[in-house]
N, C-alpha and C positions, 0 to 999 in steps of 0.2 A: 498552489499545487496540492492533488490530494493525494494523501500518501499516509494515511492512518485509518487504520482498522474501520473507524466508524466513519470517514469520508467513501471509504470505498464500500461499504455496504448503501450508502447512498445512492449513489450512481447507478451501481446492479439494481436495486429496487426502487428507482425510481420516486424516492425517498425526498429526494431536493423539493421536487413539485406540489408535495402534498400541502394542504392549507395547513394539519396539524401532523406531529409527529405523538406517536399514542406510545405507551409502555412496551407493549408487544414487541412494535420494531425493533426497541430500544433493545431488549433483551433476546430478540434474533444476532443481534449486532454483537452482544456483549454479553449473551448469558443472563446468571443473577447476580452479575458482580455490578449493580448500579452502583456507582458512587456521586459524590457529591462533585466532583472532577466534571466526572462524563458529564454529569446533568447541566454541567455552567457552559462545558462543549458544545454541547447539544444547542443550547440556549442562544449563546455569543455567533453561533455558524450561521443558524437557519433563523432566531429573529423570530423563534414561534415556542409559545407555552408546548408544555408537553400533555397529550390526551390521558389521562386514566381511563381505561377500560380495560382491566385484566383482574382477576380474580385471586392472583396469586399476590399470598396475603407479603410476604417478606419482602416481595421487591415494591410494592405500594407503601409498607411501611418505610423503607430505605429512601422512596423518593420523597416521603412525605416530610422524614428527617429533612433532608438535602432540600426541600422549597424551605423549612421552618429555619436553616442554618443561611439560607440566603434571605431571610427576612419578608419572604411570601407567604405570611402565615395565613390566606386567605385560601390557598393554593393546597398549603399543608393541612388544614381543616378538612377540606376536602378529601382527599386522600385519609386520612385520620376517621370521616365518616365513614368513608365507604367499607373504611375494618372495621368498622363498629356494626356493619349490617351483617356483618359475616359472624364475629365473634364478638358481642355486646359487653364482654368482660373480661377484653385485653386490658391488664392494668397499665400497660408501658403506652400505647394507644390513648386510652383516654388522659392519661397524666399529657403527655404530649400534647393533646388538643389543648386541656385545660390552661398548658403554657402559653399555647399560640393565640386562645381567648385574650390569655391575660394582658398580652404584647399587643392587641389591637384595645385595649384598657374595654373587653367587652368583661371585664371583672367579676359580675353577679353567675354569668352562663360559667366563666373558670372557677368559681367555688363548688356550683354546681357538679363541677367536673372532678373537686379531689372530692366530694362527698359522697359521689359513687363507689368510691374506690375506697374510702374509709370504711363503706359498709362492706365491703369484703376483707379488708386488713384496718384495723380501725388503732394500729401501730405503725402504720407505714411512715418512717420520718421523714422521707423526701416528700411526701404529700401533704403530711403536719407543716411543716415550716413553709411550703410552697401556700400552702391555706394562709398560715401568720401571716405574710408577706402580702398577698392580695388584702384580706380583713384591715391590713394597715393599710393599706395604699385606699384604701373605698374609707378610710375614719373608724372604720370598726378594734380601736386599737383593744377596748377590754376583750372584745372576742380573738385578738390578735394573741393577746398576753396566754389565755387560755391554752390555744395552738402551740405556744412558746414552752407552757407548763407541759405538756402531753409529753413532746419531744424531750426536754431534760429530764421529764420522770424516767425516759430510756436511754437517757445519752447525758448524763449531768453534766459532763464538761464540756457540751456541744458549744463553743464560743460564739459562730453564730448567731445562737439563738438566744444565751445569754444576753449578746451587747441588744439585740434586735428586741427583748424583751422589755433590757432597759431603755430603750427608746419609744417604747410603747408609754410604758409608765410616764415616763418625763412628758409625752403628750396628753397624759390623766392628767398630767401635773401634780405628780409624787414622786414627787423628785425624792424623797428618802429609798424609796425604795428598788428606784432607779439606779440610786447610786448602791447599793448592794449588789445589784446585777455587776455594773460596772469594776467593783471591787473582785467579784467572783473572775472575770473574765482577766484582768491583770494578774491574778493570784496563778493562772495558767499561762499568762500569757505577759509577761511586764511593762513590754513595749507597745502594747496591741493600741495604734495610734489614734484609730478612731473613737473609740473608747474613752483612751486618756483626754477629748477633744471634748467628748459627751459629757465625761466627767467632769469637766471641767465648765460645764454651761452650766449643768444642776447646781454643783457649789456654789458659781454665781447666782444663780437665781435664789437660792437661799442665804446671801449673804455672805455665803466663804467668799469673798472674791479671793484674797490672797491665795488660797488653796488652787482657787480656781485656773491665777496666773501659773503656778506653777505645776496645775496641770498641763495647761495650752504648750509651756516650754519644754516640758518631758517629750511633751509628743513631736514640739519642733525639732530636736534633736535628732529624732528617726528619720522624720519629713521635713524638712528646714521649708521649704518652698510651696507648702500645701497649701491652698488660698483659702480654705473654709478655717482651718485651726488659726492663719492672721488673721483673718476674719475675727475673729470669737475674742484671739489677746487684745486687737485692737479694741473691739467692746469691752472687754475688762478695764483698761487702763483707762479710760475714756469714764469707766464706770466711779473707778478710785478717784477720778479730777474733778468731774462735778456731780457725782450722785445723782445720775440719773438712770435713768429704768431701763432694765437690760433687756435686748431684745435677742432671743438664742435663734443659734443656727447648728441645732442639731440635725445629723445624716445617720441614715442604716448605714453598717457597713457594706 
């Protein structure tokens, strides 16, 4: 039965039949209120992408969110270009592309995209730590650490970027300095379980195992059941019984 605003604009406009349903309609039907609702609506009834063809930049950005939030980040590019042709130095636009790069791992074109944006705010922290976090996922952890430094030069107790830093390092493998990070982010945070997890692989890999173990069990206490931090104690203990070479399983948070 149709019986909702946007079934019954269907019907009158003849709307069912069309191969594609384009922005326009959408926003006869609805205004500029697109949401991420309407668009799964749209989607789930009629069994058809939606056409971009409309110029008007706030509801292409809205849609473009709503393809990126249902994980059509190929969809949402699109959408994302087309406000780049209008206005070439949306910073909320290209940052969003840059995510949806990053979420198809097209990684090089997403750096590309916070270092646009850096040339205009070359402070911007969501784009600094957005940068960290690509540069580490592609191996580039010393350029990662850089990113990492920018951000706590303007946000020192950013924890984030702290633990993310120290995980940069521990894949330098300096591990000392690693664990200073990690110290930093406890000193804010006690219980910060990922951390106390990280912490606890460096020790080991430097030979604290003890310290190590009772990092891993600090953190069990939080998380009793977390499979990476058994993970890690079981390689400690394993490590104390036959001295054998630790193999870490550190995570970002």
């Amino acid at each position: 039965m149709f019986n909702t605003q946007y079934d019954l604009y269907l019907i009158h406009s003849g709307a069912i039949g069309l191969m594609e349903i384009n922005l326009d309609q959408i926003k006869r039907a609805y205004g500029n209120n697109v949401t991420l609702e309407i668009l799964e609506k749209i989607q789930n009834k009629t069994g058809k992408e939606v056409e971009i063809n409309s110029e008007d930049f706030e509801s292409i950005y809205n849609i473009g969110v709503a393809f990126e939030e249902l994980e059509k980040y190929e969809e949402a590019i699109a959408c994302y270009d087309k406000l780049l042709q209008i206005n070439p130095k949306h910073v909320d636009t290209i940052f969003n592309k840059g995510v949806s790069l990053a979420n198809l791992e097209k990684n090089n074109e997403s750096i590309s995209c916070y270092d646009k944006i850096l040339e205009i705010n070359p402070q911007d922290i969501r784009v600094l730590f957005q940068k960290g976090l690509t540069l580490a996922k592609v191996g580039k952890q010393k350029d990662a650490v850089e990113c990492y430094d920018k951000v706590l030069k303007l946000q020192p107790n950013n924890i984030t970027s702290l633990c993310n830093k120290g995980v940069a390092l521990a894949r330098l493998e300096k591990h000392d300095k690693a664990i200073e990070c990690y110290d930093d982010v406890l000193k804010i945070e006690e219980n910060h379980t990922k951390t106390l997890s990280n912490m606890g692989v460096s020790l080991c890999i430097l030979g604290d195992v003890e310290e190590g173990i009772d990092c891993f069990y600090k953190a069990l206490e939080v998380t009793p059941n977390e499979p990476t931090i058994l993970t890690n104690l079981s390689n400690a203990m394993s490590l104390i019984q036959k001295n054998d070479k630790w193999y870490p399983n550190v995570k970002n948070r």
